[in-house]
N, C-alpha and C positions, 0 to 999 in steps of 0.2 A: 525389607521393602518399606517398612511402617507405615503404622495406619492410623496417624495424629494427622492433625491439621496442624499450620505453622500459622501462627497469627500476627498481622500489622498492627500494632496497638498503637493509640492515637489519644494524647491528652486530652482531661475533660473540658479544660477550660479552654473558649474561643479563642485564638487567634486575630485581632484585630488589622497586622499588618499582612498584605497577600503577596510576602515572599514563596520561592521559588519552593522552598520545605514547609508546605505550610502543610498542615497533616489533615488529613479528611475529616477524621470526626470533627475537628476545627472548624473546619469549612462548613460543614453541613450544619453544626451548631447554630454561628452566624447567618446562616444563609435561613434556619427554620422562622428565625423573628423578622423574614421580609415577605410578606403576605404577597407579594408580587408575582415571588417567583417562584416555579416548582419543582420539588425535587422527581430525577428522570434515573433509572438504574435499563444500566445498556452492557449485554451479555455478547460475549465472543468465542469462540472456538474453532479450530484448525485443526487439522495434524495429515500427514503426509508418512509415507513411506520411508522414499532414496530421495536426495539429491545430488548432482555434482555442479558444482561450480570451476571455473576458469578464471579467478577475478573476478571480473564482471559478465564473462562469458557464459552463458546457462550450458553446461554440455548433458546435463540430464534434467529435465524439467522434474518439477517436486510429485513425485507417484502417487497414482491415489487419492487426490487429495479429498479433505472434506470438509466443509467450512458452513458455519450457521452464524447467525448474528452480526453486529456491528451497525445495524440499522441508524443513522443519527434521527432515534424522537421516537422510531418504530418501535414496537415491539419485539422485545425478542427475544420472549422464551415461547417454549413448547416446540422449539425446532429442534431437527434429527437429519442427520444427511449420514448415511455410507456409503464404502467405496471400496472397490478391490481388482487388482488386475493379478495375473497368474504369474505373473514370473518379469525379472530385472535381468538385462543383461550389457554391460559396458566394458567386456574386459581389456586390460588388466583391474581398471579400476572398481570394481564392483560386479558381483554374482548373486542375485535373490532368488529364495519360490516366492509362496504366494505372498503380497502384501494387501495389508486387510485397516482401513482407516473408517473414526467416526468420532463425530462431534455432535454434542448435542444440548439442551437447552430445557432438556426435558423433564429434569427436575425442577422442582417451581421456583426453587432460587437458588440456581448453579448454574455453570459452563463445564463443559469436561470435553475433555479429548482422548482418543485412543489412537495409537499404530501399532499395529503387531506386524512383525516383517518372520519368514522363515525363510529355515538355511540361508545364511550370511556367507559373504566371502567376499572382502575387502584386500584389495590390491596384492593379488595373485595370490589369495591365499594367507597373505602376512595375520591379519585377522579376520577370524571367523565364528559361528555361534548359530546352534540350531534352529535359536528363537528369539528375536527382541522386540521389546513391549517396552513402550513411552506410554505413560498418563499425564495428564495434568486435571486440574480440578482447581477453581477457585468461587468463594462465595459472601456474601457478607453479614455480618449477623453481629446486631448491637454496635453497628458504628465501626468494626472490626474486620480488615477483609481477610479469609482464612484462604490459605492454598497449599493446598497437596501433589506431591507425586508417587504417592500410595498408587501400588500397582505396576510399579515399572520395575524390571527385570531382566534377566538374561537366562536364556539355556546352555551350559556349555560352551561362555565364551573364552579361547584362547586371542593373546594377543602376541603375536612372536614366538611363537613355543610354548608359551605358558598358561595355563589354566588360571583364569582370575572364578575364585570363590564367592558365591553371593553376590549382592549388590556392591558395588564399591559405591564409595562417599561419594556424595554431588561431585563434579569437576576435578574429580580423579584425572589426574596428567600422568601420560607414560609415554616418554621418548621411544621413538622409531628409528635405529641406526640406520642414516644414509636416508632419512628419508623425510624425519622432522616430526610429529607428534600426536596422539591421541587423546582427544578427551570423552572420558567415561560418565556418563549420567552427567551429563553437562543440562546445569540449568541455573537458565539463565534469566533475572527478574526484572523488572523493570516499573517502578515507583512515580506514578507522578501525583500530582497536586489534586487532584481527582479520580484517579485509576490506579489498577494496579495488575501485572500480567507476568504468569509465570509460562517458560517455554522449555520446555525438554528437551534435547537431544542424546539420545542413547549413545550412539555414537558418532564422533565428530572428526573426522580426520584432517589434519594441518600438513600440505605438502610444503616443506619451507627448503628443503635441500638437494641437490645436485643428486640423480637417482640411478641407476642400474636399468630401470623400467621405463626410461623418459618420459616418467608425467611430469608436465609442467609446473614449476613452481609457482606455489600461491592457489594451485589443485584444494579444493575445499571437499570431502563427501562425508554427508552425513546420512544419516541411516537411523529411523523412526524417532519420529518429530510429532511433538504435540504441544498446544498452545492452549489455555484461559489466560481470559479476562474481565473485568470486571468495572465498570466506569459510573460514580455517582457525581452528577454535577447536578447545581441549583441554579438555576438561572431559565430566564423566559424562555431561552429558548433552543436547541443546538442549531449549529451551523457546520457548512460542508461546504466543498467545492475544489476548485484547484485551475491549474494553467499549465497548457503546453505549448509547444514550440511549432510541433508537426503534427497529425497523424493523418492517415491513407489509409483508406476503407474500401470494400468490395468484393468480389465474388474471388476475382484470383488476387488481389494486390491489397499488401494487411504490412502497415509500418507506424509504430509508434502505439501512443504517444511516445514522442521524444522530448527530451528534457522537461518531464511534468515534477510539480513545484503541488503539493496536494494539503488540503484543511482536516486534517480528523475530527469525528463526529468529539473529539474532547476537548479537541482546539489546540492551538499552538503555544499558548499563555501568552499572548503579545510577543512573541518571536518571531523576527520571519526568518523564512525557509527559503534560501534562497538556488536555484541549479540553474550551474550553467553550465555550454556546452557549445566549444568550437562549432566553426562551418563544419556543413554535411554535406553531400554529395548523393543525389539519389536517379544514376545513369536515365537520361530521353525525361526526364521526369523533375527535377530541381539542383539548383545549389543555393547556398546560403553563407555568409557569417556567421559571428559570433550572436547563439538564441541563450536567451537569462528569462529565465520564471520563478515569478515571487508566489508565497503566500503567507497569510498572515491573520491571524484571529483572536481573539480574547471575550473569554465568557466570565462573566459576573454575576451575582446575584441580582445587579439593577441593569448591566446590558450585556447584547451580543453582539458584537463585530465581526466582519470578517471582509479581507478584501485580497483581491488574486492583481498578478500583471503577467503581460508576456512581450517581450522581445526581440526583433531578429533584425541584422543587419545586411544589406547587400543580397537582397532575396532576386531569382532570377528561375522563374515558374514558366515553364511550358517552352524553352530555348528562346524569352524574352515577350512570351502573352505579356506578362506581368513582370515587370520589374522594380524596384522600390531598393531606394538608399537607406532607409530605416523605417519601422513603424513600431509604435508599442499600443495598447492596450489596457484599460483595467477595470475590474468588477470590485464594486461592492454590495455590501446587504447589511444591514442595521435595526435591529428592533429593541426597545427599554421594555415590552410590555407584554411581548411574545403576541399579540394580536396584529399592529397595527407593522406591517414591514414596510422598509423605503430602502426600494435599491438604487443605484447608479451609477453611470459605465463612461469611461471617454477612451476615445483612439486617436491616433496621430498619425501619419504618411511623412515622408520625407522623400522627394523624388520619387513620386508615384508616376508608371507609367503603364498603361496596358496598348495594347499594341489594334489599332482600327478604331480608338476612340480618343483621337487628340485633344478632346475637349476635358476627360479626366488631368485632375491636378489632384494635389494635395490635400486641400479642403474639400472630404469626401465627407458628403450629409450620409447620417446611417441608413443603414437597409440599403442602398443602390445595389442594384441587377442588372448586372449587362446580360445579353443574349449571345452567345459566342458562335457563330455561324459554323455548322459542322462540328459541334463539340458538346456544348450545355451551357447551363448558368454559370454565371461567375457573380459573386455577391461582393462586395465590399465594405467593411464596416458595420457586418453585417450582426444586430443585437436581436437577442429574443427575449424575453421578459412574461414570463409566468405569476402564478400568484405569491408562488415561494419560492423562484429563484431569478438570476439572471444570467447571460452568458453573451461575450461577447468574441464573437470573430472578427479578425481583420480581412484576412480573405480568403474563405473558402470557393473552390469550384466543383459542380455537380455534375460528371458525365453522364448527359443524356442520350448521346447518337452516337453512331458508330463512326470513325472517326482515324484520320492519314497516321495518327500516331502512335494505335494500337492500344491504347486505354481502352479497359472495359468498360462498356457499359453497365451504369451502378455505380462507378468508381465514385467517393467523394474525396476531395483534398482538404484539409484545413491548416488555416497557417494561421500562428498567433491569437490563442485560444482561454477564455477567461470565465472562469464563472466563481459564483457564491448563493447560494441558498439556505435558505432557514426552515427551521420545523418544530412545531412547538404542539404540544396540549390541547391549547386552547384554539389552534386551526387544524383539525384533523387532516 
């Protein structure tokens, strides 16, 4: 299993140009001679049980799960979360007992993750295993961030007839006739310019071929999952936020977000992230075009950006309440100093039409609230603006009353959806 740490080592000497490898101790070097700004360490941990995937299909949500940290500016250590449910079952594709997951934060400067899953039994039996245990573990010390999967294991696991002995090596691959591929102690790292996070998967299975058992190809299951991470950035201040296309809220009716477009508390490094996502169709309730959502951020020692958009074409809300040829959106947030923030948002209409108020056009001033007789609010261009964030909606509507359509009341709708906010030190 071993029980070293694996360490990132990082040149002493600073870095002056901020390409994409630029190495952390680097960074942090340069970033200690700017009185400005302050250095912030942001802790992460996850781990899960099962999951199965379809593509993009979720056919087993992630078991268990347990998650502490990620906070952008928060605090985050001294947190602890566990989790356990008694027993997995989706056959042919997967058989558990109990799975038992936890994350935590609780050492004073670490993230760790555990899954323990028993009796295994992956796809009818082909692989199985009395006992598996994922850890991970990552931390930083002298500029260096260390990561482990010390701790992680197998009871007795066979894979096809065979007995595999002890740990096998990280991303042990082992073909599956007729069926496509295993991976054993799969871990998986992921390096950026300010972070760094390692993710276990004990076991991983890859359905890539024509089967006996008719699981679909491109079947994903993996089985006991644990995630650290580790994130030091210098600068005024972090940012967050992100943009989506749809989401539907309420007591019975839960859709989206759809095509969200998201800011990690680490940032993007001035890349945008862009999703898009044909017309949708959502039966008595919408259709749409093509919806695109951006996001975009860059943290530096002297500033923080971040800015979101959203999208959507041919939008046609409530069988023509609201109808609209195109509208976009978009949120910023900007500070050099981490005290002093300045957001700000613009929206567009194109062929804006809502239906008993002929006087709505195009040129919709923010905030407008209509009253929709027999239904609720409808907002248009609707912005919100706190101390540290901002968020802007195109147009959402609120069911208030009961109502010939059968929307619950509670239901909120929102279409074309933006925000970005900041958090720093020096504004608690």
């Amino acid at each position: 299993m071993g029980s070293h740490f694996n360490a990132i080592k990082h040149p002493r000497k600073p870095n002056l140009t901020f390409a994409a490898g630029i190495t952390l101790a680097a960074f942090l070097l340069l970033a200690s001679t700017l009185g400005a700004a302050q250095t912030t360490t942001l802790y992460l941990a996850n781990a899960y049980g099962a999951s199965v995937n379809v593509g993009s299909v979720v056919r087993l949500a992630p078991t268990a799960p347990s998650h502490v940290g990620a906070g952008c500016g928060i605090p985050t250590l001294g947190l602890n979360q566990n989790n356990s449910i008694a027993s997995v079952s989706l056959f042919p594709l997967i058989q558990t007992g109990v799975n038992t997951t936890s994350a935590s934060t609780m050492n004073p400067a670490n993230a760790s993750a555990t899954s323990n899953i028993a009796n295994v039994s992956l796809v009818a039996g082909l692989i199985s295993a009395d006992a598996v245990t994922a850890a991970s573990t990552t931390f930083v010390s002298n500029h260096q961030i260390l990561y482990s999967s010390a701790g992680s294991g197998f009871v007795n696991l066979n894979v096809a007839g065979i007995p595999i002995i002890g740990l096998p090596q990280p991303n042990t691959t082992i073909p599956l006739v007729g069926l496509g591929r295993v991976v054993l102690n799969e871990q998986i790292t992921k390096s950026l310019p300010i972070s760094f996070q390692l993710q276990v998967n004990m076991i991983h299975v890859y359905v890539t071929l024509p089967n006996l058992l008719g699981i679909p190809l491109g079947t994903e299951i993996i089985v006991g999952s644990a995630l650290s991470s580790v994130a030091l950035y210098t600068a005024p201040a972090a940012s967050s936020g992100g943009s989506y296309a749809l989401e539907i809220t309420g007591s019975l009716l839960n859709d989206g977000p759809i095509a969200q477009a998201s800011i990690p508390c680490t940032s993007t490094y001035g890349k945008l992230v862009t999703v898009t996502q044909a017309g949708i169709t959502i039966p008595l309730i919408l259709t749409s075009g093509t919806m695109t959502d951006t996001a975009r951020s860059d943290i530096t020692p002297l500033m923080v950006d971040a800015q979101t958009t959203s999208s959507i074409q041919n939008l046609n809300l409530l069988a023509g309440l609201v109808t609209v040829g195109a509208m976009q959106d978009k949120a910023t947030a900007v500070t050099s100093n981490g005290t002093n923030y300045q957001f700000s948002s613009s929206g567009t209409f194109t062929n804006l039409h809502v239906a008993g108020f002929p006087n709505i056009g195009d040129n919709v001033p923010p905030n407008t609230t209509l009253s929709i007789p027999g239904l609720g609010t409808l907002y248009l261009h609707r912005v919100v603006t706190t101390t540290d964030s901002i968020e802007v909606t195109m147009v959402e509507l609120q069911v208030l009353q009961s109502n010939h359509l059968g929307l619950p009341v509670g239901t909120d709708i929102r279409i074309a959806d933006s925000s970005a906010a900041l958090t720093s030190k020096q504004r608690p």
